[in-house]
N, C-alpha and C positions, 0 to 999 in steps of 0.2 A: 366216903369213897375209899376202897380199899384196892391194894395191888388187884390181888386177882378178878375184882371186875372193869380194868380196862381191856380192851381189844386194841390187835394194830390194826392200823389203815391196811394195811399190804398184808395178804397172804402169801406167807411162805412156805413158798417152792421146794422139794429136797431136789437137790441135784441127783442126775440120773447119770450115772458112767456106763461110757459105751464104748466101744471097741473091743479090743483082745480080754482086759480083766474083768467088765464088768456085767452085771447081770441078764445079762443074753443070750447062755448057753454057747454051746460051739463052735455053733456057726456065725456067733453077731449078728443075729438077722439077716442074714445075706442069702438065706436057702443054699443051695447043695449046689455045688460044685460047678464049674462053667465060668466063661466071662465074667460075668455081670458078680461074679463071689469071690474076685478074685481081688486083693489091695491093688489100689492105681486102677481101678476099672476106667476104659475110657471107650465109649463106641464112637466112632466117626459119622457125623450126621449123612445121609445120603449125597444132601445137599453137598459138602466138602469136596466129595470126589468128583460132582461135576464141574463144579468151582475149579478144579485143581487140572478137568482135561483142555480147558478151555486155552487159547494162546496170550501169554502175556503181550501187553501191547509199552515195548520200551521204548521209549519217548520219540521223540520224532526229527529226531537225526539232524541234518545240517540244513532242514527245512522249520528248526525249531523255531524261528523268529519270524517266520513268513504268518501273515493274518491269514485267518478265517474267513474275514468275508473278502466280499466279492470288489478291488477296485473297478471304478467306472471306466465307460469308455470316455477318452476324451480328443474332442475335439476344436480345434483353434475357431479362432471370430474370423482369420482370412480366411478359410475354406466357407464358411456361411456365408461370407457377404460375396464370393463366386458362383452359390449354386443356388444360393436365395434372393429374391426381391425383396422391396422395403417391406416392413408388413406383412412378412407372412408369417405365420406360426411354427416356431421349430417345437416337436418334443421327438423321442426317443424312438417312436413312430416312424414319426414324420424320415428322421434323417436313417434306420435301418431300411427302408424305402428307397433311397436315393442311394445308398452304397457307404453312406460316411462313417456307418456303424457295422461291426460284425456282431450276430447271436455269440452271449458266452451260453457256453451246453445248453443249447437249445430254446434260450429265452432272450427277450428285448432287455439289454442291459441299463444297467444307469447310467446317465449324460453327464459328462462335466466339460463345459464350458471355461479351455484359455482362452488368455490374454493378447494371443500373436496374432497381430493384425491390427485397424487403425479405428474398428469402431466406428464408422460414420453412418451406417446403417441402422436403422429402428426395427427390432424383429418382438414379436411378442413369443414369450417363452414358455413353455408348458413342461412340469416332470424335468428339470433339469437344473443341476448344479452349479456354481459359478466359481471360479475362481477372486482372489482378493484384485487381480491387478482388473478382470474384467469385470466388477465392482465400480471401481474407480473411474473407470471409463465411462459408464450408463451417466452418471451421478453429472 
């Protein structure tokens, strides 16, 4: 085996110089005149400037720590055990029906069940929430 019959692995590439000196004549490739031939070309996507009429939305003011969702409506075990008998069924229903709940924007809210009051009544529960002290009390 002799030098000249090895080959390299890797074909090599000549470098091609571009811009102002190198072989591209005098425009660079860039065709004639306009935008688009000019150093720093930049067109702004369409998209950009509707992006840009739109309103920013700057954060939300002295309501920034208030939740998103919805607290429940709540009401105590002594108004149930005033307007209910033993055994009957409370849900969310049930008590915007009777007045012990108001619609938030226009929907039956979610129930949470306090603790105020003495618990000696048995009520079966539907869709509703409990408190830890009204917990303690069923038990």
């Amino acid at each position: 085996m002799q030098l000249h019959h090895l080959s390299s692995k890797h074909r090599i590439h000549p470098k091609i110089r571009i811009g102002r000196g190198g072989k591209r004549g005098t425009t660079s490739g860039k065709g004639t005149k306009g935008q688009k031939s000019r150093a720093g070309r930049k067109i702004r996507p369409a998209l950009r400037d509707i992006i840009k009429k739109l309103p920013k939305l700057r954060g939300r003011g002295k309501h920034s720590f208030r939740s998103f969702r919805q607290k429940p409506a709540v009401v105590n075990m002594a108004l149930l055990e005033k307007y209910f008998k033993e055994g009957d069924t409370i849900s969310p229903a049930v008590l915007l029906e009777r007045g012990l709940v108001r619609r938030i924007k226009g929907r039956t809210p979610m129930v949470k069940i306090l603790g105020g009051g003495e618990g000696k009544k048995k009520f079966v529960f539907k869709d509703v929430l409990f408190s830890k002290s009204v917990v303690a009390k069923m038990k």
